[in-house]
N, C-alpha and C positions, 0 to 999 in steps of 0.2 A: 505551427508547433514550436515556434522559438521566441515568441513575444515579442518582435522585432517593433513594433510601433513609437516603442520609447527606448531611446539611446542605452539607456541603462538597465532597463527591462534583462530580470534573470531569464533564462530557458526555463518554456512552461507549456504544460499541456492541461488542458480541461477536460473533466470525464464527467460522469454521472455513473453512478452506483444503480444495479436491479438485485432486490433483496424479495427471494420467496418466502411466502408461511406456508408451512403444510399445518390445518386444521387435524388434532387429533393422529398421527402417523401410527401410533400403535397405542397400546395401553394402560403405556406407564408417561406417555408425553401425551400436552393437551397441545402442546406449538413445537413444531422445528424449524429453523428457519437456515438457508442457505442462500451464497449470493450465489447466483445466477452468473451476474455479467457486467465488465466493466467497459461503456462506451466512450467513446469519442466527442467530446464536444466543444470544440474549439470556437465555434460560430454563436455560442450559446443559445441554439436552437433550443433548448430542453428546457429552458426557464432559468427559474433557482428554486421555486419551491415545489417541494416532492408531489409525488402525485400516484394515485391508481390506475395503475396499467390495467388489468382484470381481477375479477373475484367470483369464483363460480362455487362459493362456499364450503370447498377442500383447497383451494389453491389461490392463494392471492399472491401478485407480483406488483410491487411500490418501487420508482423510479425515483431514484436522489439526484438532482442533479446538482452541479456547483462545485467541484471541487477543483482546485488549480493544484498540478500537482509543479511544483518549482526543482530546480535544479540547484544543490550549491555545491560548491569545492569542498569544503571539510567532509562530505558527504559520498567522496568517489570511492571511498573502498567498499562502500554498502552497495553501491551502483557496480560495482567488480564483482564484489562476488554473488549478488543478482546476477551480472549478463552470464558470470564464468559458472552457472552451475548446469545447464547444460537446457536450461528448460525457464528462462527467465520469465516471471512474474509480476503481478499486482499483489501490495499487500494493502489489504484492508483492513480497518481497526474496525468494531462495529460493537454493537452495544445494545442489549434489550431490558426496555422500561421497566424500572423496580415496581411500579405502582399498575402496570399495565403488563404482564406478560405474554401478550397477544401482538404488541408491540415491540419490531427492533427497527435501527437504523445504523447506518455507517457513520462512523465519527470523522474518519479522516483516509488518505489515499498515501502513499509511498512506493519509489520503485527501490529504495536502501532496505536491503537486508538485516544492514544495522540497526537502521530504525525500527523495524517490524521485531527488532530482537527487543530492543528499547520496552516496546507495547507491552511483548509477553512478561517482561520480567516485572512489567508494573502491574500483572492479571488482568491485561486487557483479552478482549477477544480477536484474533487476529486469520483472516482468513486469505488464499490468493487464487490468484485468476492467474491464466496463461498469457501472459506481454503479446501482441500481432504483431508481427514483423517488422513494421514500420516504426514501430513505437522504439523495438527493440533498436533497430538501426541507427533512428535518432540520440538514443540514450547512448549507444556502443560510437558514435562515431563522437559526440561531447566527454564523455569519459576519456576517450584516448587523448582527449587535446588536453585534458584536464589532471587525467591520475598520476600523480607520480609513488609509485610504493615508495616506503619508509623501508632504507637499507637495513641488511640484515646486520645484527650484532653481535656477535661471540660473546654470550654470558658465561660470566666468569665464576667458577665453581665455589660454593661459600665458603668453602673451605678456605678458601685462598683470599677472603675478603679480613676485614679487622673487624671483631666482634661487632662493634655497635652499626654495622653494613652489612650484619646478616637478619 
């Protein structure tokens, strides 16, 4: 889980995305789609191209795999306030086909909070899974060697600034 093969290799993990269709759920939707589940894939057992897990024509589950989720320092406060919220998560970006609405996939993986705020504010689709312990630990024991907060600073009231400062 730390990419150790190459000297310089960042902190990284591999996952695969499971993304469900529900066929028709009620009456006003013909697709809903939800993920399911973010695995582990570090050995890349899973492949790289996606695949049909089942399809019992109300329920199909597609397996993504390939995603390297990396680590980097500009990035520790999104990894903060992930672990600090009390239930740390996966955020997945995902996305379904304009020409194909039967069709979705995941775009990309993140454990920054920031980043997943990034997504929304660009109207992406963004959904998350629950972190497994492990994952968490990893992430919580790199962060600690890594986060430094930015000191707090006593803003100074505009009042008290010169015009062209407020």
């Amino acid at each position: 889980m730390n990419g150790s093969d190459r000297p310089s290799a960042r902190p990284s993990v591999t996952v695969a995305v499971v993304i469900e269709r529900e066929a028709q759920p009620n009456r006003w939707e013909d697709w809903r789609f939800r993920l399911v589940e973010v695995l582990r894939d570090d050995d890349g057992a899973f492949g790289t191209a996606p695949r049909l897990l089942r399809d019992d024509g109300r329920l199909a589950r597609w397996l993504h795999p390939g995603f390297t989720i990396e680590l980097f320092a500009d990035e520790c406060e999104g990894y903060y306030l992930n672990l600090s919220s009390g239930a740390p998560v996966w955020f997945v970006a995902w996305r379904i086909a304009d020409d194909d609405p039967s069709r979705a996939w995941p775009e990309t993986v993140s454990l920054s909070y920031n980043e997943a705020g990034r997504w929304l504010d660009a109207q992406e689709r963004v959904d998350n899974l629950p972190l497994p312990p492990d994952v968490t630990a990893w992430l919580q024991a790199w962060n600690d060697e890594h986060y430094r907060p930015e000191p707090k600073r006593r803003k100074r009231p505009a009042s008290f600034l010169p015009p062209e400062q407020r």
